[in-house]
N, C-alpha and C positions, 0 to 999 in steps of 0.2 A: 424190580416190580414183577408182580404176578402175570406172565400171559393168559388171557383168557383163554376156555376152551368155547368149542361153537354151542350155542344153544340150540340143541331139534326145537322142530317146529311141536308147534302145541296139538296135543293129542286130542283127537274128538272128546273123550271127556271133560276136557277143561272147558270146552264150548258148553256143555250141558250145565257145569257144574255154575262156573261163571258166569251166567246167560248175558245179559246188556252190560256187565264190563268187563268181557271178554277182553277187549281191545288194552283195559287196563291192567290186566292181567298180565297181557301180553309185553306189556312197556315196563310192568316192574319185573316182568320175567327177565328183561333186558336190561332192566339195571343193575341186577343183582350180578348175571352176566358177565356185565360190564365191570362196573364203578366199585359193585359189591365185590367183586373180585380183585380190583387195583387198591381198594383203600385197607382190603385184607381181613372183609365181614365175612366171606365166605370164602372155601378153599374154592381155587380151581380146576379140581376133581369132581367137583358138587353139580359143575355145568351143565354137566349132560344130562344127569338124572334132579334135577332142578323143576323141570313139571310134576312128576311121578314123586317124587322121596319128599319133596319139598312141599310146593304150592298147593297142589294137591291134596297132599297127605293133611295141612293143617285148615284146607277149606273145607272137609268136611268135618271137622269138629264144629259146623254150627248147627250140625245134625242136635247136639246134645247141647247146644244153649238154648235157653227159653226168649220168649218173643219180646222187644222191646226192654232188654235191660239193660245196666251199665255194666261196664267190664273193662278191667286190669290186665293186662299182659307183662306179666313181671318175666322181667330180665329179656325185653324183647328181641334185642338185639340188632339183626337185619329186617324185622319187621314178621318174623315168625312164631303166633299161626296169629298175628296183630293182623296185619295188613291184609292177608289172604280172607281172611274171621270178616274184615271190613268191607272187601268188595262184594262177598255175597249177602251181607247181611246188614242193609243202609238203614235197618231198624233200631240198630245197638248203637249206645252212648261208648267208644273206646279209646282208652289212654293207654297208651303206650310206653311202660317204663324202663327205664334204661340207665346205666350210671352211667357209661363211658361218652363221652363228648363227639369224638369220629363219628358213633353207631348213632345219638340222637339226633347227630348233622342229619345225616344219611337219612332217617326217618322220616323228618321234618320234608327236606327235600319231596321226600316220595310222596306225602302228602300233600302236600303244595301243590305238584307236578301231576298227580291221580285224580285231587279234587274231592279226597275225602272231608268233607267240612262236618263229617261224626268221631272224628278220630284227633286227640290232641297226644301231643307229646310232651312226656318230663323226664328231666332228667335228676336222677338221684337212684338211690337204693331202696326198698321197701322200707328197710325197718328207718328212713330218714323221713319218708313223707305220710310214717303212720302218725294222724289225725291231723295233717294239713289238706290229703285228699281226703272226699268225702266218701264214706264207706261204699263199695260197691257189691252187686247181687253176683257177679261170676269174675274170679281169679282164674287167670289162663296162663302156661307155663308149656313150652317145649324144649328139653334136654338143656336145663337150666342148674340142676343140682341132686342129686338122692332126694325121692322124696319127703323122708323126714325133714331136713333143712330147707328144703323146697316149701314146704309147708310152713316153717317156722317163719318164712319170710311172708307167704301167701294169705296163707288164714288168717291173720289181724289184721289184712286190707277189708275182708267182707264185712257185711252187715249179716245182722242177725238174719238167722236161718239162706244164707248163701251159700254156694259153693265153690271150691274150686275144682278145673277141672286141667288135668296132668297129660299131655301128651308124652307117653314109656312106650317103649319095646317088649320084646317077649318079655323081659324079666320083671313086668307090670305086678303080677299076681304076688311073687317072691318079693321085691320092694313094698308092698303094700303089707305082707303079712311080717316082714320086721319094722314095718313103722308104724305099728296101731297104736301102741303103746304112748308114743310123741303125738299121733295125732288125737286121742283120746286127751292129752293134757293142755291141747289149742283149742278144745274146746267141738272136734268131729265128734259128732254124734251117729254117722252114716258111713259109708264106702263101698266103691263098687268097682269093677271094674267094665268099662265098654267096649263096644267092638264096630268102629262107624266109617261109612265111606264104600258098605259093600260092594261090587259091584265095578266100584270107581276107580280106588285104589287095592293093588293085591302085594301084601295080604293087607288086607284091612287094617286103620289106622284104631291104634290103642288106646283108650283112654281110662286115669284113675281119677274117678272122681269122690272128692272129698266132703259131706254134705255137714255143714255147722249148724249146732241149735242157737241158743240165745246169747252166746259170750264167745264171738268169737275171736281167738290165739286164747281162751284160757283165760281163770282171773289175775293174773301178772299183765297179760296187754289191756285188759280192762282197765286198771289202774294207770299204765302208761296213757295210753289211748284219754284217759279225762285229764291228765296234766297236761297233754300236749292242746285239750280245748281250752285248756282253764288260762292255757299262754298265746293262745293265740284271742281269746278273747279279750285279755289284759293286752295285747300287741292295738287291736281295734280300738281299744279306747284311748289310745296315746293320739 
């Protein structure tokens, strides 16, 4: 089993950033710490810099969500940038997806234990709960896949004219310009790259955001996407 390393104490930022659930910030800082480090959701290298690279880095991605919407966190994992997205942001409707069993345990747990009751968890893959969930206005993803494939999983969760938004590293620009080509055939109509958290985190936390017009994954998920209604409405009527 993994020894934990010690967690520093929380940097005045995070007091700014998380205002009134600071305190829960502070407790899933410590589970991840902890728990997240024994059941092996995160290394225990990651402990020290777990305010900073971690928490952090994924709470000010709510710089670039819009006000009151629903939102997908695919491939969440230990609850990153889900969970962090959640504490600052008790406006959004967010589901937490996740295949693996350990990591949705884990989830559920933090939820329960935090007290987010805007936050639900499921478990499965994207392309398994495309048209069982109901479409959502923002797809959120950190260090989950390239983004072409990242996308292929992402963009046929949204509703029309949604986005998703990509937490990358320096090589944000360079991924984005070999995947237009896939994201143009999901149906992106937009693409940007962001720069958010100034101030907060250094250097500043990346983001590619992917903006869809009316058919989003393309018309191959559109066609998917009405079978899986057409069976789930024939499931209702049994």
């Amino acid at each position: 089993m993994a020894e934990a390393a010690e967690l520093p104490p929380a940097p005045d930022e995070a007091v700014a950033v998380f205002g009134q659930r600071f305190p829960e910030a502070v407790r899933y800082a410590e589970l991840l710490a902890d728990v997240g480090v024994k059941r092996g959701l995160i290394g225990p290298r990651e402990v020290p810099r777990l305010w900073g690279r971690h928490l952090l880095n994924c709470a000010v991605l709510s710089e670039a969500v819009p006000e009151g919407v629903s939102v997908c966190d695919v491939g969440s994992g230990a609850g990153l940038p889900g969970i962090p997205l959640a504490l600052v942001r008790p406006d959004l409707r967010i589901t937490l997806l996740e295949p693996l069993l350990r990591r949705t345990t884990f989830l559920q747990e933090v939820v329960e234990l935090l007290g987010l009751d805007h936050v639900t968890v499921v478990r499965g893959r994207a392309e398994e709960v495309l048209g069982k969930l109901p479409p959502v206005h923002v797809v959120t993803a950190r260090a989950v896949a390239p983004l072409d494939r990242l996308a292929g999983w992402g963009v046929p969760l949204l509703r029309p004219y949604g986005e998703m938004l990509a937490l990358k590293g320096d090589t944000a620009e360079e991924e984005l310009k070999g995947a237009r080509a896939a994201l143009s055939k999901l149906g992106v109509v937009q693409t940007s790259v962001l720069h958010v958290g100034e101030g907060v985190v250094d250097p500043p936390s990346t983001v590619v955001r992917a903006e869809v017009g009316e058919s989003p994954g393309g018309v191959r998920f559109a066609a998917k996407r009405a079978k899986a209604a057409r069976t789930g409405r024939a499931r209702r009527r049994r």
